[in-house]
C-alpha positions, -999 to +999 in steps of 0.1 A: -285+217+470-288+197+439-291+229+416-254+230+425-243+204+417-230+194+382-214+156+390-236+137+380-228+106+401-228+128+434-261+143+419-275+109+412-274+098+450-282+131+465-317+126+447-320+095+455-311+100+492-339+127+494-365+106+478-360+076+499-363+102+529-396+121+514-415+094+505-401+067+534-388+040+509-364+011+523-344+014+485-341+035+459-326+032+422-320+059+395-321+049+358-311+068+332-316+069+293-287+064+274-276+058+231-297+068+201-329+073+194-335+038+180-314+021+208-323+038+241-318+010+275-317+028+306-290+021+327-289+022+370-268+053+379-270+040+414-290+006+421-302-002+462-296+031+479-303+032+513-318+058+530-295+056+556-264+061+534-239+086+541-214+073+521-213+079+478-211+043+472-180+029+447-195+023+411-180+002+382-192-009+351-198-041+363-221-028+393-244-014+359-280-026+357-294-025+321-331-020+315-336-026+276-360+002+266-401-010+273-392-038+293-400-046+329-417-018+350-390+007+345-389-001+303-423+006+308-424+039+327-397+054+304-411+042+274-450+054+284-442+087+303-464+072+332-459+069+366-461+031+384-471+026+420-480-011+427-491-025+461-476-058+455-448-063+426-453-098+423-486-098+419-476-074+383-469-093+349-446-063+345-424-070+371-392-094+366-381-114+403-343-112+386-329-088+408-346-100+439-330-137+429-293-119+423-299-101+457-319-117+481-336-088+483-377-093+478-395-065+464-433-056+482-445-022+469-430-001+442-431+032+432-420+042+398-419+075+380-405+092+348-380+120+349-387+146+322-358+173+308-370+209+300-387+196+266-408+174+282-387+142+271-380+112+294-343+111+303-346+088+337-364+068+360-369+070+395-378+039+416-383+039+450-386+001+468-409-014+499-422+022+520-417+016+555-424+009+581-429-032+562-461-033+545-473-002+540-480+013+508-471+042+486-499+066+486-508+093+462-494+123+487-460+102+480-465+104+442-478+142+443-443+149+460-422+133+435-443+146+411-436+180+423-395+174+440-387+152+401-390+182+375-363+199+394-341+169+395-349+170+355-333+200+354-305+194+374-295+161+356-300+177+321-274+205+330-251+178+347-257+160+314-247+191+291-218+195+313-203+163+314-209+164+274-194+192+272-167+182+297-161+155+274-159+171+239-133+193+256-111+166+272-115+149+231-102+182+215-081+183+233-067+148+229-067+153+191-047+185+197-021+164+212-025+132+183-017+163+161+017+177+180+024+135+187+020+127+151+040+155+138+067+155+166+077+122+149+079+117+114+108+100+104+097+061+118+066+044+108+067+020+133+067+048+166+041+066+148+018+038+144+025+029+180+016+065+190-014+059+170-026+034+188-017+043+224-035+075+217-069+057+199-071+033+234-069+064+254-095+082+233-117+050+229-114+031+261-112+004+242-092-031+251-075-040+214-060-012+185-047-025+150-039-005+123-029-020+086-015-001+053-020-014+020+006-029+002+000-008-031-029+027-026-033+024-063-042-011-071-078-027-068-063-056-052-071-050-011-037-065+004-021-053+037+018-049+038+020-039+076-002-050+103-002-032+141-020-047+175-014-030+207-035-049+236-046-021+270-025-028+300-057-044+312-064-070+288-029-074+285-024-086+323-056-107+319-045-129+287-004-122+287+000-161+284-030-168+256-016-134+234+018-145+236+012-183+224-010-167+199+015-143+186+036-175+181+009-188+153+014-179+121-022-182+115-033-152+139-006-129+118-018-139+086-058-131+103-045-094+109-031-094+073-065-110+059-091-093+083-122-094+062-140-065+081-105-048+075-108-054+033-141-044+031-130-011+049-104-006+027-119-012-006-153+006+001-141+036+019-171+031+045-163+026+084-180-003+100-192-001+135-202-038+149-222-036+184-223-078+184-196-091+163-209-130+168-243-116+152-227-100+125-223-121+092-193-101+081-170-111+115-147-140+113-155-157+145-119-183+146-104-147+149-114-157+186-098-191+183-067-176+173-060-151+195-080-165+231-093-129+225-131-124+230-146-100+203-175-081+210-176-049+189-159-039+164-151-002+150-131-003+119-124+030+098-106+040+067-068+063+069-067+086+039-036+105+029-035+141+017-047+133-017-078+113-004-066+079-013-068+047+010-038+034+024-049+015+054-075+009+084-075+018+115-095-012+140-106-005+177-117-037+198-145-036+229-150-007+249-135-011+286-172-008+298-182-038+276-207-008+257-211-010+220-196+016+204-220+045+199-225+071+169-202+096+190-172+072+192-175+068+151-173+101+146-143+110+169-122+078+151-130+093+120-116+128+130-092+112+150-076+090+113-073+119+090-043+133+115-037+097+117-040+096+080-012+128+073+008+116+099+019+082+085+015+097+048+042+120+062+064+094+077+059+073+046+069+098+024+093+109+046+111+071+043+107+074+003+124+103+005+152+089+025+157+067+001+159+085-026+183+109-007+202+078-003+204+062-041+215+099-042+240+100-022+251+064-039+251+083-071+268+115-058+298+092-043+303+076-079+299+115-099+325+127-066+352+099-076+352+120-109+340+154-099+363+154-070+403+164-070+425+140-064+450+134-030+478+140-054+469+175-066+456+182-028+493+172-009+510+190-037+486+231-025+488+220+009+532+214+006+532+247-015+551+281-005+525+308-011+536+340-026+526+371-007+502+395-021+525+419-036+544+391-056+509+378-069+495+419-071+460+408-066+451+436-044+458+459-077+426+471-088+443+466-122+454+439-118+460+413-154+430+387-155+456+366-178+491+367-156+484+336-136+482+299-149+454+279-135+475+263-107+490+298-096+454+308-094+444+284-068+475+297-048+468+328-050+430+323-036+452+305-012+469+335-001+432+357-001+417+339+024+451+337+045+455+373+041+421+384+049+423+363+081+397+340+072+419+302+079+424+318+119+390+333+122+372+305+114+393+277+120+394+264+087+417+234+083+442+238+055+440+209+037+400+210+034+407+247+020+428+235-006+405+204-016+376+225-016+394+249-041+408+224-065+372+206-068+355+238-074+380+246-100+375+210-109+340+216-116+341+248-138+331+235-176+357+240-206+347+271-220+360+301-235+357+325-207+324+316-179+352+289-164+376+288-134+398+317-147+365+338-146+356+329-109+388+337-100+391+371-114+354+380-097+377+370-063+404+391-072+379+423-083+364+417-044+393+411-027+410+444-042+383+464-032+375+452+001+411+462+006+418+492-012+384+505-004+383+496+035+361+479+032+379+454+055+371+473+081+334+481+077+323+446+069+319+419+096+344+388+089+315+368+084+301+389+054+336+388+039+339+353+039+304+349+022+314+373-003+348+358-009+334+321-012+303+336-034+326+351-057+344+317-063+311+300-069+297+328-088+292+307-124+301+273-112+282+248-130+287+216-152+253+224-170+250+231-209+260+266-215+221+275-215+215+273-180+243+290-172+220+320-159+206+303-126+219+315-095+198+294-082+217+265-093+247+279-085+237+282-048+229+247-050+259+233-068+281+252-034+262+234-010+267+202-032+301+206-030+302+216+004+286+190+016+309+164-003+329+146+024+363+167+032+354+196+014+333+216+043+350+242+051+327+255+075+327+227+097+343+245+127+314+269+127+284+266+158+248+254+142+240+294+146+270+306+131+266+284+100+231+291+093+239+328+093+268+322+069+250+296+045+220+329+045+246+354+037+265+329+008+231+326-009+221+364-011+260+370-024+252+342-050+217+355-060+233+388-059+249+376-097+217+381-113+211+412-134+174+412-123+176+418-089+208+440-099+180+463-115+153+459-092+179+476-064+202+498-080+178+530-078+178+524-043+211+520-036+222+550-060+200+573-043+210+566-011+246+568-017+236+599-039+217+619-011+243+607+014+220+589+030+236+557+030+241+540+067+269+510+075+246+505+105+214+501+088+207+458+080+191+469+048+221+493+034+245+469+040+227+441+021+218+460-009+259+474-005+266+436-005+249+426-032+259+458-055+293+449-045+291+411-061+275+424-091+305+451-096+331+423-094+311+401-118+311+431-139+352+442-133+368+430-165+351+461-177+373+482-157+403+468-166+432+481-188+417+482-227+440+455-235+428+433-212+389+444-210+391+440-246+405+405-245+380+398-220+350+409-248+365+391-272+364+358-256+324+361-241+315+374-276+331+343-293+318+319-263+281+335-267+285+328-309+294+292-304+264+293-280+239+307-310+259+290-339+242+261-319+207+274-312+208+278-356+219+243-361+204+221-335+172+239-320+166+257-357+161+292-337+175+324-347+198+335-319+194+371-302+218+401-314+246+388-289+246+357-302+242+358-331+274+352-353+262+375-384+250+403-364+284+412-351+290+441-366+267+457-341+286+448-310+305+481-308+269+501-303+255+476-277+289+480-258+284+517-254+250+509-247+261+483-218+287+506-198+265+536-202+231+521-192+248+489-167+283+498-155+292+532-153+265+545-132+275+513-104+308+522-104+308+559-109+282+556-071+305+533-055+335+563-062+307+585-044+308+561-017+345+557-015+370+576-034+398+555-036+374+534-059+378+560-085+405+544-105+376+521-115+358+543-130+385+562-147+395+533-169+356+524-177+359+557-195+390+554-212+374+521-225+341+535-233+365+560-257+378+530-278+345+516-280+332+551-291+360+548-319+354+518-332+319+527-335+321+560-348+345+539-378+313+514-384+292+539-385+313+559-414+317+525-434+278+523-436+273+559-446+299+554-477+288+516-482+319+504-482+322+468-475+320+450-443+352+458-423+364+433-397+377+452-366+397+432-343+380+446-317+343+433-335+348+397-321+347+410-283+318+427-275+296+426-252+315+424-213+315+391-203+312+402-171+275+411-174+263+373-184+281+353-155 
């Protein structure tokens, strides 16, 4: 039945049962070839077994009998291809008494014989000791029978062979599968990983002794360790726990890990070095012994690269539990086993320089917050404060005056919109972080003409008016209104020159700045999901300023609402209605009284020609059309150009959407009217070249609203 069998220790002994039973032998061994072609020994897979046996006999590495390749009988028969029979082994030079001493056992006649695989190569050999009954010989009927039963046992071991390689390859894959989820499970302490490390290189390796050292600096020629690792097996720990620990205690054994000469030339050639003797080996330190009471035998040293394939350390495994030399197949698993090793630590490496620098900035944000910040003062004062009701402020007037409320009544009035809209209940937002959150966001606005607090404000006031007017109150989930609400107050925050003042994307990041300021998170109440949904919904309203993406969905949105098509209960609808709704507030002042729309143009018109007169003096550029100071003559134009191409076609759809919206538009054309006048008057003063006129309406251009 051995063409069943794929053990190959329970193989092993079932042929060697059945030959001690076909050809009569007292004993019989089974050697088999093992390591590279250069190195083969043959090694007893079972030494002395009795025909008799019924039991599979214990092995352990000690119980090994190693043949070196060509010596003795069996070195002989492997190394020749021939077969052996000798009437009397002592009377053959070939044969050594060694065994016979270590036994007691005396060998008479011998009968030896090479097992050959499927290519005809010698992968065993089969000896069969003293045919019985005592004295008798081995005759050439016994050696036709093995000759014939020993090609099938070729077989059989070959395939045991393939599967126990194969066997093992798999149980290694796998075991670097779980290095990789081990290594990037943890990636925030050095130390655990490294531990991990080596835990999992002693399981891979079967090895007694792991170490594992990083350079000091990956970019100097210098080879000097910073960090030095040893983790000892259970086994050898048990075995030497009082000569490790007193050698732990000598400086002299840490400094040998920090100066391990095998270990430096690793480093600083790149190359692993595998040792099968370290005492023969002129590169080994041999007081490392002394040091340690630690017994080195081989040595398998390898280099850890990072992601950019750059040295920073060595990985070092000690003596193989079965006292083997490492072989060509260990080397090659360390080396795959050290490049996750490598990203791993890289990781947790960068990962701590990272940390750090998150923590210098957090040193830095505490001293900018001391400034940035409001004060207690100005917070106890909001938090004492009656609030006026809506209709004492009028912010749910879709008219309402961007210019009746001083910068303090502002902040109460936001007050009152998130009271009002039921936001403080619904979310549990304490009070006193709603007003400090307010104040340092108005704290934060820069000291310009018009993209400041007063601006932010006024985008709230557009979206609270026509969530509540409109109904939209209703059709929105609380959490969408509250991302709207806060997106609209951090709409153009920044304290960046007036030339980044385009990037949402800094916007976004400024609000989770601020947010994340100690005492100012006023979504602290909310569950892990709840906030992650919230902090999604905050970044599209932001986003949702910029013009580009304005354009790129507009079509979309228009058609829908156009066809009557649009759906509250499709995701996508109400996202693109989300964001077209941000944009229309950014864009309101436009639909504001003329008195106050025009007021609103005058002061972005004069902010965006400080902003060229600027770009001409210090960059030496010529400034585009709405910039530029001596072009303004043809701001009238571009404004007809700007509500005719940009804002009346979003407003005039959101009126198809909802008609109480309609008021908007209304006043965008009664504005477009004056525009058209003062135009139409520019246009006559060209045609008769009469001087430059100065119409008071020249210096406004140009909607703010459009740029925040």
């Amino acid at each position: 039945d051995i063409s069943n069998d794929l053990d190959l220790t329970s193989l092993s002994y079932k042929i060697l049962v059945f030959v001690c039973i076909m050809v009569d032998a007292d004993r019989c061994s089974l050697f088999l070839v093992e390591g590279p072609a250069n190195k083969k020994t043959l090694v007893s897979k079972f030494f002395d077994v009795h025909a008799g046996t019924t039991v599979l006999p214990s092995l352990s590495n000690s119980d090994e009998v190693q043949v070196p390749w060509g010596k003795g009988i069996i070195g002989y028969v492997a190394e020749h291809g021939e077969t052996v029979n000798i009437p009397d082994a002592y009377q053959d030079h070939r044969f050594s008494d060694e065994i016979d001493k270590l036994t007691g056992y005396k060998t008479k006649s011998l009968l030896c014989m090479p097992i050959h695989n499927s290519d005809g190569e010698v992968i065993g050999v089969a000896q069969a000791i003293n045919k019985s009954p005592g004295g008798a010989l081995f005759t050439e009927d016994d050696e036709k029978v093995l000759e014939m039963y020993l090609p099938f046992c070729g077989i059989a071991i070959s395939n045991a062979q393939l599967f126990a390689a194969s066997r093992k390859e798999y149980d290694r894959s796998r075991a670097l599968l779980e290095v990789v989820n081990d290594l990037f499970e943890e990636q925030t302490d050095l130390e655990k990983i490294v531990r991990k490390i080596m835990h999992r290189a002693q399981t891979l390796l079967k090895c007694e002794r792991c170490s594992v050292q990083l350079l000091e600096d990956i970019e100097s020629p210098v080879v000097k360790f910073t960090k030095s690792f040893e983790l000892l097996s259970p086994k050898c720990s048990a075995d030497m726990e009082n000569s490790f620990k007193d050698s732990m205690e000598k400086s002299s054994y840490s400094d040998w890990l920090i100066n391990n000469s095998i270990a430096e030339l690793v480093a600083s050639t790149g190359l692993p070095v595998n040792i099968s003797d370290a005492y023969q080996d002129p590169r080994f330190d041999a007081e490392a012994d002394q040091f340690s009471g630690f017994h080195i035998r081989s040595v398998l040293c390898v280099p850890i690269w990072n992601s950019n394939h750059q040295i920073i350390g060595v990985a070092q495994v000690l003596n193989r539990l079965d006292g083997k030399p490492f072989d060509d197949a260990d080397q090659r698993l360390f080396e795959a086993f050290v490049i996750f090793c490598g990203l791993g630590i890289n990781n947790t490496i960068m990962y701590d320089q990272v940390k750090k620098s998150w923590a210098k900035q957090s040193v830095a944000l505490d001293v900018l917050s001391y400034h940035a910040t409001c004060s207690k003062t100005e917070v106890d004062k909001f938090k004492a404060a009656n609030i006026p009701l809506v209709c004492e402020l009028g912010i749910d007037k879709l008219s309402f005056d961007d210019f009746s409320l001083d910068v303090d009544a502002m902040v109460t009035a936001a007050l009152r919109m998130f009271m009002e809209l039921g936001m403080v209940q619904k979310f549990k937002i304490d009070y006193e972080t709603l007003c400090r959150w307010l104040l340092t966001v108005r704290k934060n606005y820069r000291m310009v003409l018009y993209h400041n607090w007063r601006h932010a404000f006024n985008v709230c006031q557009c979206m609270f008016s026509m969530l509540t007017t409109a109904g939209f109150q209703e059709t929105l989930t609380e959490m969408e209104i509250l991302a709207l609400i806060v997106g609209c107050v951090y709409s153009v925050t920044a304290t960046q020159p007036l030339v980044q003042y385009k990037s949402e994307h800094h916007h976004f990041n400024h609000a989770v700045m601020i947010l994340q300021s100690e005492g100012h998170n006023i979504f602290s109440n909310l569950s892990s999901h709840e906030y992650g949904e919230l902090m999604q919904l905050l970044k599209q309203s932001i986003l949702a300023t910029d013009l580009t993406l304005y354009f790129q969905n507009r079509n979309s949105f228009f058609e829908l609402v156009s066809k009557g098509e649009y759906n509250w209960n499709v995701k996508e609808h109400r996202d693109m209605c989300r964001s077209m709704l941000m944009t229309a507030c950014d864009l309101g002042a436009v639909t504001k009284p003329w008195e106050i729309s025009r007021k609103v143009a005058e002061l972005v018109t004069s902010e965006f020609f400080e902003q060229g007169d600027r770009e001409r003096s210090e960059l030496k550029l010529t400034p585009s059309a709405i910039f530029d100071r001596n072009r303004k003559d043809e701001l009238p134009g571009l404004q007809l150009e700007w509500i005719d191409g940009i804002c009346a076609p979003l407003y005039e759809t959101f009126a198809k959407l909802n008609p109480k919206l309609q008021p908007m538009i209304d006043l965008i054309k009664a504005n477009r009217t004056k525009w058209e006048e003062l135009h139409h008057r520019h246009q006559r003063s060209q045609e008769t070249s009469s001087p430059q006129m100065t119409y008071a309406g020249f210096d406004s251009l140009f909607c703010l609203c459009c740029f925040s």
